[in-house]
N, C-alpha and C positions, 0 to 999 in steps of 0.2 A: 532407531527407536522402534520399539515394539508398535504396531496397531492398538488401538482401543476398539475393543468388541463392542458391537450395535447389540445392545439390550435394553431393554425399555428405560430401567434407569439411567442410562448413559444419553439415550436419545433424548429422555427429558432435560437432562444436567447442560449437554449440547443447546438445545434449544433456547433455555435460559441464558447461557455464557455466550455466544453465537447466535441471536436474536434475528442478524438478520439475511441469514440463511439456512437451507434446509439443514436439518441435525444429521442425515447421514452425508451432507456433503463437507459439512464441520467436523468430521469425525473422520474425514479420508485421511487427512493431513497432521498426524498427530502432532509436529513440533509445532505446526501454526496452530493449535487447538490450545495445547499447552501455552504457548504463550497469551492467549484471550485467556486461556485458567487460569493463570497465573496472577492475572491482572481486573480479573472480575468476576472470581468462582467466592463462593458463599465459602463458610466453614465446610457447610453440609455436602458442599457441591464437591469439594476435595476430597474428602471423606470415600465418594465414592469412585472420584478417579483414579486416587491412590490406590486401589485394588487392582487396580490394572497397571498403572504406575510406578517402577523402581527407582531409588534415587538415582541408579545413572539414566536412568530417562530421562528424569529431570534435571539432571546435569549436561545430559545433552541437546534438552529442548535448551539449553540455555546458553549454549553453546552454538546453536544453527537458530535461533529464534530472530523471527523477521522483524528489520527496523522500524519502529514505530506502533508496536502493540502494546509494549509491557512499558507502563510508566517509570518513571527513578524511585520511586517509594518500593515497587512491587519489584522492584528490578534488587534492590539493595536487599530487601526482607527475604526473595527466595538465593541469593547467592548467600547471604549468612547461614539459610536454613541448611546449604550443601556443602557449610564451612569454607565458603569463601568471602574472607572480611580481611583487607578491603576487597570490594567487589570489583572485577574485571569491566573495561569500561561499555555501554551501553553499545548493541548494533545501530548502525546510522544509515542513512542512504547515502548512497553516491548517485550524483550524476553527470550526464557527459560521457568521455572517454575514459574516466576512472571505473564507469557501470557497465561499461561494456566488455564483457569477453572475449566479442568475438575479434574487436581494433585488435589485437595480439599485443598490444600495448598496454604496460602494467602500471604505466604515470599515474601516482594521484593526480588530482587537482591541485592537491596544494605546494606540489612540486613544481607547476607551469607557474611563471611569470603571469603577473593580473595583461599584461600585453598578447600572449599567446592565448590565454583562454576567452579574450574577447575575440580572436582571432577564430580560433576553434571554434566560437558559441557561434560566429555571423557567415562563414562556413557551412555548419551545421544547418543554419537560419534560413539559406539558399540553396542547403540540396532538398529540403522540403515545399520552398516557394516553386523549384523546378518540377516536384512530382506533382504540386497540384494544378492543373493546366487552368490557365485566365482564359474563362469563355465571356467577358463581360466586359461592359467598356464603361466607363465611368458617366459618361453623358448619354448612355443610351440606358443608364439604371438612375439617373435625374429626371432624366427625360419620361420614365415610367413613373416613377414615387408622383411628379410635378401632376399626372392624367389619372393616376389612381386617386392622390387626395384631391383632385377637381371634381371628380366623378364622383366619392364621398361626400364632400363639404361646400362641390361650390357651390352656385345660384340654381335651384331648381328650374327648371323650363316651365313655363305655363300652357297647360293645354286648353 
């Protein structure tokens, strides 16, 4: 997909659709932009994206558009606009071993047995409990909490 040129009306159109980040860093990523356009740009905002926008841009933002931006209303209205009705189904997340590239493994999830992916998931659960190293002991962070809210709330000393 083409870039969208940084010009002032662009920067403002970004700023509005992309709220909550800067407008030329909304504006790097044009199919992630597109898809927030798609899904929250005014009439007027479109208007001037489409100057810069060809239908296969927008066929293609819609085709590579990240899961979870463009709602099913706005998902259904721009695939009709590009003459596809019925509409191809929504991008979704994966995750696990289906989101991962690098496993070299192309399993969904929904291909693993619910036995294997509790397997996978409590795996998963324990290469992350190994990287984070236990510097704490359970009774010696009671033992703290017990002298911190003493020292807070207990009996004042009388002087």
């Amino acid at each position: 997909m083409n870039s969208i040129p940084i010009t002032p009306l662009t920067l403002e159109v970004a700023r509005r659709i992309i709220w909550f980040e800067p407008p030329e860093r909304a504006l790097a990523d044009p199919i992630r932009f597109m898809a927030y356009a798609m899904t929250y740009a005014r009439h007027e905002d479109m208007r001037v994206i489409r100057r810069y926008v060809s239908d296969d841009d927008l066929r293609e933002a819609l085709d590579h558009a990240p899961p979870g931006i463009i709602d099913p209303r706005s998902w259904a209205y721009w695939n009709s606009k590009m003459g596809r009705y019925p509409p191809p189904p929504p991008p979704t997340r994966r995750f696990g071993r289906a989101a991962d590239p690098l496993s070299g493994n192309t399993a969904s999830a929904a291909e693993l047995s619910p036995e294997d992916q509790r397997r996978e998931g409590r795996i998963a659960w324990q290469r992350i409990r190994q990287q984070q190293p236990s510097t704490s002991d359970p009774e010696e962070l009671r033992r703290r909490a017990r002298e911190d809210w003493r020292a807070k709330y207990g009996p004042k000393e009388k002087k």
